[in-house]
C-alpha positions in Angstrom: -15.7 40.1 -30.0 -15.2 41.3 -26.9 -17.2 40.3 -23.8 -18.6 43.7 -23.3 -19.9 43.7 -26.9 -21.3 40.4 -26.4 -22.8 41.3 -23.1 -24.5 44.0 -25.1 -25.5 42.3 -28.0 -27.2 39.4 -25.7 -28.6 42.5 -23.6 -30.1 44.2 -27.0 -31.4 41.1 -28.1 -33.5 40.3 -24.9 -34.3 43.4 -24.5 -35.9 43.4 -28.1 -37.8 40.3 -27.9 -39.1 41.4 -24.3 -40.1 45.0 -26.0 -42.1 43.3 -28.8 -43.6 40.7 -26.6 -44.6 43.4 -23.9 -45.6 46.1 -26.5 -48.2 43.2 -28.0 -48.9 42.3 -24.4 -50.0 45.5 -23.4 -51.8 46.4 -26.2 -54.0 43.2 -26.0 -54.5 43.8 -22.0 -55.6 47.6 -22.5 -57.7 46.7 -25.6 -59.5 44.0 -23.5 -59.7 45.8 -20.0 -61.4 48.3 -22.0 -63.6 46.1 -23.9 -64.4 44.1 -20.6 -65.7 48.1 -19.7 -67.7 48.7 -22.1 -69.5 45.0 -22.1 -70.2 45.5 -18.3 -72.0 48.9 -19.4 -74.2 47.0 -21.9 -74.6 44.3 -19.1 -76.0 47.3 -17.1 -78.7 48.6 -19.9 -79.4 45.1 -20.8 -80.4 44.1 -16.7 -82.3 47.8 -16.8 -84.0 47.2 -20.0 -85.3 43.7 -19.0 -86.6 45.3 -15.3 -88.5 48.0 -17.3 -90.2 45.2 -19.7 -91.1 43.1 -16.7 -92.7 46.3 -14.9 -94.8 47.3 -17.9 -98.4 47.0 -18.2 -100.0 44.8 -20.3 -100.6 46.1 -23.6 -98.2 48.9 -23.3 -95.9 50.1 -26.1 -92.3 48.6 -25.9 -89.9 50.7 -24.2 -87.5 51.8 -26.2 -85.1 55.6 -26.3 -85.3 58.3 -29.1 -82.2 56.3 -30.8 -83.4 52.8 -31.1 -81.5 52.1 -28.0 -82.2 49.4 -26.6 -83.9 47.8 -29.7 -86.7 45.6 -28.5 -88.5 43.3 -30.7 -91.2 40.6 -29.7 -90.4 37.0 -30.7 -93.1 35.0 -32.1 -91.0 32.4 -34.0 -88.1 30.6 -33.8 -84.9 32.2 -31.1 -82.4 34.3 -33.3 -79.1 32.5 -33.4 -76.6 35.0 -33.1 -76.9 35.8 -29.0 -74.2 37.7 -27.0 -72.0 40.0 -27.3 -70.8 41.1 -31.0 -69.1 43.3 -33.2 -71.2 45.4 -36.2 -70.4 48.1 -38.6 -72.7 51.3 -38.6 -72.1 54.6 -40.6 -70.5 57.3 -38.6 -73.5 59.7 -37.5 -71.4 62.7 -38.3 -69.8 60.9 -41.8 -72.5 58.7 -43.0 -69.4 57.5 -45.8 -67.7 56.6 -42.8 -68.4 53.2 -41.4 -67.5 52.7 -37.5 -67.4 49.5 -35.1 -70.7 49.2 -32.3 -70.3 47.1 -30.0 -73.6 44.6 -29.2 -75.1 43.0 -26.2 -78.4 40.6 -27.3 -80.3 38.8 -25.4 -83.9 37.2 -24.5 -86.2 38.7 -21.9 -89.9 36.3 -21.1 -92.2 39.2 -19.9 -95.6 38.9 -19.3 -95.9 35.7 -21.4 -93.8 37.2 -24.7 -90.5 36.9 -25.9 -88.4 39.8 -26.4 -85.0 40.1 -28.5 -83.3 42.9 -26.9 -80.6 44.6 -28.0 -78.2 47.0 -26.6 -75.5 48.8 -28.2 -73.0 50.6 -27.4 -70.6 52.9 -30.1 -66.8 51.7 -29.8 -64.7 53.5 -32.3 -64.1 55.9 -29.8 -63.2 52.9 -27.2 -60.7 51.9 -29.9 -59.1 55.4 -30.7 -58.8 55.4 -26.7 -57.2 51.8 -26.8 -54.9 53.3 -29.3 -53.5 56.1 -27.9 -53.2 54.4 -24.4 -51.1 51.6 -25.9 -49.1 53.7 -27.9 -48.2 55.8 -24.9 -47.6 53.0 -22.6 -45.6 50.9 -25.4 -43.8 54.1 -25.9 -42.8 54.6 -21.9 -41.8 50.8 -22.0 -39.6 50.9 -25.0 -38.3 54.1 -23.2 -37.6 52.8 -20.1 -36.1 49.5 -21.6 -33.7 51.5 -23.5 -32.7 53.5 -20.4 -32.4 50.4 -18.6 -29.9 48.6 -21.3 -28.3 51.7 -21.8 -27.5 51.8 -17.9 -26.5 48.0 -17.6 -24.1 48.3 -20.0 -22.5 51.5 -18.3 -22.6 49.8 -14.8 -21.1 46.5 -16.8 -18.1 49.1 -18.4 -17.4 50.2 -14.7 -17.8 46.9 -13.0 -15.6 45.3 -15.5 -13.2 48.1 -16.1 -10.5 46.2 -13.7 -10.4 43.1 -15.6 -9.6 45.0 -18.7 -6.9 46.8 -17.0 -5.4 43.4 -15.5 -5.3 42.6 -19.4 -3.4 45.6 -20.6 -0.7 44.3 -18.0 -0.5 41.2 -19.2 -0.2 42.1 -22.6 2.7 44.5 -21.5 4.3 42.1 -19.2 7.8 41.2 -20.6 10.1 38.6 -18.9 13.2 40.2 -20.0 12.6 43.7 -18.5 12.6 44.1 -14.6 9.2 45.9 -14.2 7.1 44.2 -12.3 3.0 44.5 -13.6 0.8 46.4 -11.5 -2.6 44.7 -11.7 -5.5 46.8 -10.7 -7.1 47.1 -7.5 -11.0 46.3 -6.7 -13.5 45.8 -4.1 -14.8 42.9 -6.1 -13.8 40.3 -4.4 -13.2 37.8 -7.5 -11.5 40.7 -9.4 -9.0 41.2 -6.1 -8.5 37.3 -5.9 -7.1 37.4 -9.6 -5.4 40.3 -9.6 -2.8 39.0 -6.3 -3.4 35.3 -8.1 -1.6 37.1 -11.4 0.7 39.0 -9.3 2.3 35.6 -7.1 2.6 34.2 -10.9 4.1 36.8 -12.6 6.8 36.4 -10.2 7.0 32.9 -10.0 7.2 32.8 -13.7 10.2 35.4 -13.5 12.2 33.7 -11.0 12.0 30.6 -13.2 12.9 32.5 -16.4 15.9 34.1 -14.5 17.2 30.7 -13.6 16.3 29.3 -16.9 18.3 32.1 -18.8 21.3 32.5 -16.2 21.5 28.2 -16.2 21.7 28.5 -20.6 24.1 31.4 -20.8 26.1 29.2 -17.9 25.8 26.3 -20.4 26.7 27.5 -23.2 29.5 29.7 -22.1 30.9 27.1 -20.3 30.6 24.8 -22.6 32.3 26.8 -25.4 35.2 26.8 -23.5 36.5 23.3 -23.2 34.8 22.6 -26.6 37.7 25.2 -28.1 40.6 24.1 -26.1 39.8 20.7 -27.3 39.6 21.9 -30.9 42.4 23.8 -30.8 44.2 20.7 -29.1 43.4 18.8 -31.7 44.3 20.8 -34.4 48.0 20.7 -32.9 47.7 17.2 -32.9 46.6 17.2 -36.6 50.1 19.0 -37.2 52.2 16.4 -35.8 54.3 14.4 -38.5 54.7 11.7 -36.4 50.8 10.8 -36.7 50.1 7.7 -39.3 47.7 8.3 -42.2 44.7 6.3 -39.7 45.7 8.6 -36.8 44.9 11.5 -38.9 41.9 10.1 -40.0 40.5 9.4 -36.6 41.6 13.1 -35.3 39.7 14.6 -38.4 36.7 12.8 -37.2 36.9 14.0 -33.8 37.5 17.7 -34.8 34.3 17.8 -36.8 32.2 15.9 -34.3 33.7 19.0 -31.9 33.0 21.7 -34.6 29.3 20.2 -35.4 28.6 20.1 -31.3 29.9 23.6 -31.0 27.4 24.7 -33.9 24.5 22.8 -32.2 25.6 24.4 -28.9 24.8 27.6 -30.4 21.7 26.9 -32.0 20.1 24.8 -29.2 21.2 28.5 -27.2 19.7 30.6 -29.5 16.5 28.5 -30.2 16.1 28.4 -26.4 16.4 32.4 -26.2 14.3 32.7 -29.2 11.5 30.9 -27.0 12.2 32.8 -23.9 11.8 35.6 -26.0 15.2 37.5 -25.0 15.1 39.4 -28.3 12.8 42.5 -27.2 14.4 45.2 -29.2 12.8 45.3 -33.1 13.6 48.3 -35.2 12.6 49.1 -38.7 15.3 47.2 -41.0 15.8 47.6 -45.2 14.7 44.1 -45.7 16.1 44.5 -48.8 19.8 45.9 -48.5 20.0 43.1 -45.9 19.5 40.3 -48.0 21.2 41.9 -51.0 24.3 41.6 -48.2 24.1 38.6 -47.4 23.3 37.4 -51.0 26.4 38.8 -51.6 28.1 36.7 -48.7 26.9 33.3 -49.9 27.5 34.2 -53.7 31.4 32.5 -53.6 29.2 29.2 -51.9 26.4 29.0 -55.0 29.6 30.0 -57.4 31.4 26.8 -55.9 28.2 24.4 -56.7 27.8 25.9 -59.8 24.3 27.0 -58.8 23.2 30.5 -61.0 21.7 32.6 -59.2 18.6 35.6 -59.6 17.6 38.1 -57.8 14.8 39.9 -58.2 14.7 42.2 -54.5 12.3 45.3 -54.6 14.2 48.5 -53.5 13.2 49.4 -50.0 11.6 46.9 -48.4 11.0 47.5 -44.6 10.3 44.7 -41.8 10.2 45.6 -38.1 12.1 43.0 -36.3 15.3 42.4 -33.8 18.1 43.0 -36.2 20.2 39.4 -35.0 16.9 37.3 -35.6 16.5 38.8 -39.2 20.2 37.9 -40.0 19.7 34.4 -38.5 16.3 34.4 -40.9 17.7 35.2 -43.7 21.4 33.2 -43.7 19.6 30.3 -42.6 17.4 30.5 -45.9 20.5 31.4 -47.9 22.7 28.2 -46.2 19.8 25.5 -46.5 19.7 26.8 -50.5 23.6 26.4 -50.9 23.3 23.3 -48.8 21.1 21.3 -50.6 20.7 22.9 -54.1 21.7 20.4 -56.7 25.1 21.5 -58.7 24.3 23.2 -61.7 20.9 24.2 -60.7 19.6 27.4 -59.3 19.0 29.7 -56.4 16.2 32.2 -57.0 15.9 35.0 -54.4 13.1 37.2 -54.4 11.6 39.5 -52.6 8.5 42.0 -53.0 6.8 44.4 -50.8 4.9 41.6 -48.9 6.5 38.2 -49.6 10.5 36.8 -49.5 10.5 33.6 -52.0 13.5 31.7 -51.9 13.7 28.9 -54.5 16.1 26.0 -55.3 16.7 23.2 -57.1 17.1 19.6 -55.2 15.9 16.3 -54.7 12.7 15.3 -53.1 13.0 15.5 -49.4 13.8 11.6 -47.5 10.9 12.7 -45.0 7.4 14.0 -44.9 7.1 17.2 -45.7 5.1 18.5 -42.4 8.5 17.3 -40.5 11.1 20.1 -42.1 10.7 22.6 -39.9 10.9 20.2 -36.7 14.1 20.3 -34.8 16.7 17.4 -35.5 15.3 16.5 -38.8 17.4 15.8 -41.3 19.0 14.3 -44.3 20.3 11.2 -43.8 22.9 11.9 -46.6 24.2 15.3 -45.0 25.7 14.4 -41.2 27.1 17.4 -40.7 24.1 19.2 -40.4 22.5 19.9 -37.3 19.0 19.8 -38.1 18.2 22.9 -36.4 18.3 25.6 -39.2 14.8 25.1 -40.6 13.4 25.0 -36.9 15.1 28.2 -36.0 13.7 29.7 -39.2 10.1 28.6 -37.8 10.3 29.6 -34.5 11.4 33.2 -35.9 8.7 33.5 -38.1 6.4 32.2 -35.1 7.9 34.8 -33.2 7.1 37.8 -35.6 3.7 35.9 -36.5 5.3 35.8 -40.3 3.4 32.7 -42.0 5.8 30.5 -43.5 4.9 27.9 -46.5 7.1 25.2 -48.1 6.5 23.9 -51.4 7.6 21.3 -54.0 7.5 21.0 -57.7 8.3 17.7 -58.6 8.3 18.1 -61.9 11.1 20.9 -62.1 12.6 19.7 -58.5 12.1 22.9 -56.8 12.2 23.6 -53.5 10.3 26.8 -52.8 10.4 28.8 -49.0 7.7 31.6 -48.5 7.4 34.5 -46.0 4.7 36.7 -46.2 5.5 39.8 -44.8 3.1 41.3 -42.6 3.7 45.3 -41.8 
């Protein structure tokens, strides 16, 4: 998730809870200012009503309006109980089906040696329609303006942010092997700024370093290769002499394959090393399949020679965007380890569907932990020559092309089984 969509997800979900918080909050205050209104009215009448029964005359009637309002009563027992301020149900004057809410003051007045119970009421239906519509309206303009105010943090948090984002497309661009130099976005934010020459001072550091690292491994290896082939060919002069003894040829046979095996891990340790570096920038869309159908064909005389039988079963028209040289190295590495190792008269099974490459052979358990084939310089103890590099190179190409690669072992058939899924 992206930290704009979280930034608006956290914004949405405070701005919620603080809507439906707020919305019951103002409801509550406008329903209570106005009830706090209408109980200072009835305050009013009650304080008027009590003046009026303290001015009367002896003997007179009780005071009391056309409506029963106030209601006065004299008290000649004990005090009601229910005092104050409460909430009745009358029928609606106008629908007499109807009931409505009244809103009561009671209360005690002594005058003129009696006890009155008077009570003042005071209709509040219409209160609460009013309470209604108030809080509606003002929930309404505060959900508005809530929205509005989400709605324009997030647009100010697009724009504020919109440099970072480009400083990430660079990145995401920025190639070692290629001489353009990323152009990170310029801001008056002074953190965004600060990042932006931070990335641009290690971009080129980094680049230097890469240029030195590559020139010193193509200086290596090249220069390298050179004495290591006038010492081979050296030696295979010396391997044609007849004046060499049966132990002389021995030892010089030894030397020549120590120099042939150091060449071949010369060129892997290179190619490994490029691999990392990522010096192989230019994919293209390659038929999988007629690929490995040629190179099949290649290590046929090799299976043939162990006496492994081999099946294919490659789908027609399988197509892989990668660099051309790394799928070769993919695939003949698969192909060699299978010749390598496969047990004599077992089999090679090579197959290959629209999103997996399964490469199966028969052999004997592995003299290591499985999670240890595909690290470099692991081996098999009872093959010298090898380098212990294929595997690793097969791993750090699938790595490369984010190609998950699974190894597998049926000890019960003594299979060894290499998958690729293909991701398009």
């Amino acid at each position: 998730m992206s930290l704009l969509n979280q930034t608006a997800r956290y914004l949405l979900l405070t701005a919620l809870v603080i809507a439906l918080v707020g919305s019951v909050g103002f409801y509550v205050l406008i329903h209570r200012t106005i009830q706090r209104e209408v109980d200072e009215i009835l305050t009013s009448q009650l304080e008027q009503t009590s003046q009026r029964l303290k001015q009367q005359l002896p003997g007179a009637r009780l005071l009391s309006d056309g409506d029963d309002n106030p209601h006065i009563e004299r008290i000649t027992g004990r005090l009601p109980a229910h005092l104050g301020f409460i909430y009745v149900s009358a029928p609606d004057p106008l629908d007499r089906t109807n009931m409505v809410s009244i809103r009561q003051l009671r209360s005690t007045v002594e005058a003129d040696g009696q006890t009155y119970l008077v009570t003042v009421s005071q209709p509040y239906y219409e209160f609460d329609e009013l309470s209604r519509i108030m809080s509606a309206g003002v929930i309404f303009g505060f959900l508005l303006l809530m929205a509005l105010s989400v709605l324009v943090g997030l647009g100010l948090a697009r724009r504020l942010w919109r440099p970072f984002y480009g400083t990430i497309d660079q990145l995401r661009d920025f190639r070692l092997d290629t001489g353009v130099e990323p152009k990170f976005p310029d801001s008056r934010i002074r953190e965004f700024s600060l990042l932006s020459r931070s990335l641009s001072e290690l971009t080129q550091k980094i680049r230097q370093q890469f240029s030195l690292q590559k020139q010193f491994t193509e200086n290596a290896s090249h220069e390298l290769q050179t004495p290591l082939a006038v010492a081979s060919a050296e030696l295979d002069f010396l391997l044609q002499s007849e004046q060499l003894t049966e132990t002389d040829h021995a030892h010089l046979q030894r030397a020549t394959d120590a120099l042939i095996r150091l060449s071949q891990l010369n060129r892997s340790l290179l190619l490994l090393t490029q691999v990392e570096n990522d010096q192989f920038s230019t994919d293209e869309m390659l038929n999988l399949s007629a690929l490995l159908n040629q190179y099949v064909d290649e290590y046929e005389p090799f299976f043939q020679h162990k006496h492994l039988v081999i099946t294919r079963v490659i789908a027609p028209d399988v197509s892989l965007r990668m660099n051309r040289q790394l799928a070769s190295v993919l695939l003949t590495n698969l192909l060699k380890n299978a010749s390598r190792h496969g047990t004599s008269g077992g089999f090679v099974r090579i197959e290959l569907v629209t999103d997996t490459l399964t490469i199966q052979n028969t052999g004997n358990p592995l003299p290591f932990a499985d999670n240890q084939l595909f690290n470099r310089f692991v081996k098999d103890p009872a093959r010298p020559d090898s380098t212990g590099l294929g595997l690793a190179l097969v791993k750090q190409i699938c790595d490369r092309y984010g190609l998950p690669l699974t190894y597998q072992y049926d000890s019960e058939r003594y299979v060894h089984s290499f998958q690729i899924k293909l991701l398009h």
